[in-house]
N, C-alpha and C positions, 0 to 999 in steps of 0.2 A: 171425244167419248172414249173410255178406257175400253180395251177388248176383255169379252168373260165368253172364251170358247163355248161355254155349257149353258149360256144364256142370249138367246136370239131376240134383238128388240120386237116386240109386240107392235098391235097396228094403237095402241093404245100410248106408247110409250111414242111413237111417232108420231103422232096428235099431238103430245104434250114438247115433244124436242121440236115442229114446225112453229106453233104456237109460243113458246120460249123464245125461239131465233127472231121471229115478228115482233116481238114485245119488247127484242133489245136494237129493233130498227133494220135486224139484218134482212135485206132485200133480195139477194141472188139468187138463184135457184140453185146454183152450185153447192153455196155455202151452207144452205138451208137440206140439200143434201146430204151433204157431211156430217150436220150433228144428227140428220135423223139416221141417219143407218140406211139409206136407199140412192138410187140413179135421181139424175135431174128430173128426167122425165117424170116419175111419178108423184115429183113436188106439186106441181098443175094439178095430177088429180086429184089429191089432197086438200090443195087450195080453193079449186072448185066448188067441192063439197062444202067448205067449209064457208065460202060465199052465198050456197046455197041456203047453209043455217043460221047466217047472219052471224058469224063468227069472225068473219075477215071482210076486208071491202077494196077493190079496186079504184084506184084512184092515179092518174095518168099512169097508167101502166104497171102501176106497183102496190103491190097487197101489204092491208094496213091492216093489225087487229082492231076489231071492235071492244067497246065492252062488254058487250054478250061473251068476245072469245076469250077478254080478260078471264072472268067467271070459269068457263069452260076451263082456261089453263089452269087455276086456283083447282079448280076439282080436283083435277088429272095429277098436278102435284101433290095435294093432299090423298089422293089415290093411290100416286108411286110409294111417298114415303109410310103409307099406314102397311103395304105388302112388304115394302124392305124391313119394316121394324116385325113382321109376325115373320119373316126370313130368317133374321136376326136372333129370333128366340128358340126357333125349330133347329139353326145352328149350335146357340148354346148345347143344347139339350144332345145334341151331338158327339161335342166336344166336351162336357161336363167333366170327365174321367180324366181329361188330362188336368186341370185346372184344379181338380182335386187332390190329385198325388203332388203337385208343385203348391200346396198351400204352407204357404212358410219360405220359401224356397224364390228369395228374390232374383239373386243374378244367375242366369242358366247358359248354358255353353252347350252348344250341340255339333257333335261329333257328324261330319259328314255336310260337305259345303253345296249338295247339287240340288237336284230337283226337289229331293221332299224335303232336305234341309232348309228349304228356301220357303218351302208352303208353314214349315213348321215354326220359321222364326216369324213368315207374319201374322202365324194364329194365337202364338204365343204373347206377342206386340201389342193383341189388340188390349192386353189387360193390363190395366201400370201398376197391377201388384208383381209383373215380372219382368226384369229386363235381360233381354237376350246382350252379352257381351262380348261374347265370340265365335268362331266357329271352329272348330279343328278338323284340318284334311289331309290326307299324305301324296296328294296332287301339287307335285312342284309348280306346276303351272296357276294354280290356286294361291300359295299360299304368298300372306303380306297382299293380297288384292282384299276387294269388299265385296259386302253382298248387303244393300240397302245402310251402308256406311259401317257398318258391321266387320270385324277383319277376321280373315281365316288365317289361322296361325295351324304349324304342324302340330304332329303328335307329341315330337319333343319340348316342345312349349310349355311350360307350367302354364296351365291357367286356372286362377283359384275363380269357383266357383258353389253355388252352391249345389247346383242340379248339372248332370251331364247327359243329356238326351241322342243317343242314335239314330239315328235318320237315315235308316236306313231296311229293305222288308228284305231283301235278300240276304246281306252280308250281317245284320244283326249279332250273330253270334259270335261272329269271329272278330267282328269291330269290341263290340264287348269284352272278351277277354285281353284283348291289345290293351283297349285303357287299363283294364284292373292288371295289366305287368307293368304298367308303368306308374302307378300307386293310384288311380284318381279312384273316387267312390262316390256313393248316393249317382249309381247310376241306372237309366231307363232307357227300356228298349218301345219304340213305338208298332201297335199290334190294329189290327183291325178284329173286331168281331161285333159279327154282323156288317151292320151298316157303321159302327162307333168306331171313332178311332180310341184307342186307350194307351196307356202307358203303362207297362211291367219292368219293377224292380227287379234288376237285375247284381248288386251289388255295393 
């Protein structure tokens, strides 16, 4: 299961990751643990319940799904993925501003290789009308390494592109004038306002 700090699995989401594990024959309580997000112990009472609504059924010692809990998991997946797609569109609608200032704008390099350059090339990624093709950073230790195959090259590095995105809330401005001494243009600084991320031309 990938980790999302900001998103805690649900008893709903566990229902569906024990009933999943059951379906592809896994037995353990360990392992059955692991994809749900919980202790062994609490597999049992899960399982319980779930014998209780004719969902799963014991059989020498080891819980089988029923087709009642077939059904049940059909729901619960049809459940997950109808919240991750209205997820999905409250995101867009977030992100809009940036996807709007890069329309035209396929290959994007973003200046600044760490935390929000990282968040930034996989939001940028999710659209194949943009490909992120490198990063520029003035961390020796960075550069000629990757970030999702991706390579960070320094400041002195030509890299043609079309868009140059900073990634950066604090150093913003002084990152900015650095590229535009060293010729690069169609550059953007990344701003929050409100709750939206946006992108302001900066040169």
């Amino acid at each position: 299961m990938v980790e999302f700090n900001f998103f805690e699995p649900s008893v709903y989401y566990r229902q569906m990751a024990i009933l999943q594990a059951l379906s592809e024959g896994i037995a353990k309580h360990s392992e059955i643990a692991i994809r749900a997000g919980i202790v062994p112990s609490l597999v049992n009472k899960y399982l319980k319940a779930f014998e209780m609504e004719g969902l799963v059924k014991k059989v020498n010692n080891t819980y089988t799904i029923t087709e009642e809990g077939m059904i049940k998991l059909n729901y619960l997946r049809l459940s997950y993925l109808s919240e991750i797609s209205q997820m999905y569109k409250n995101i867009e609608l977030k992100f809009q501003d940036i996807f709007l200032k890069l329309v035209g704008k396929r290959d994007i390099c973003i200046y600044g290789a760490g935390v929000v350059g990282t968040m930034l090339e996989r939001l940028i990624s999710t659209k194949q009308t943009h490909n992120v093709i490198a990063f520029i950073d003035e961390d020796e230790k960075k550069i000629n390494t990757k970030i999702d195959g991706i390579i960070i090259t320094s400041l002195n590095t030509k890299v043609n592109a079309d868009a140059y995105v900073v990634a950066s809330f604090k150093n913003a401005e002084d990152m900015t004038k650095k590229l535009l001494s060293v010729g690069y243009r169609n550059i953007y600084a990344v701003v929050f306002d409100k709750d939206r991320l946006k992108l302001v031309w900066k040169g």
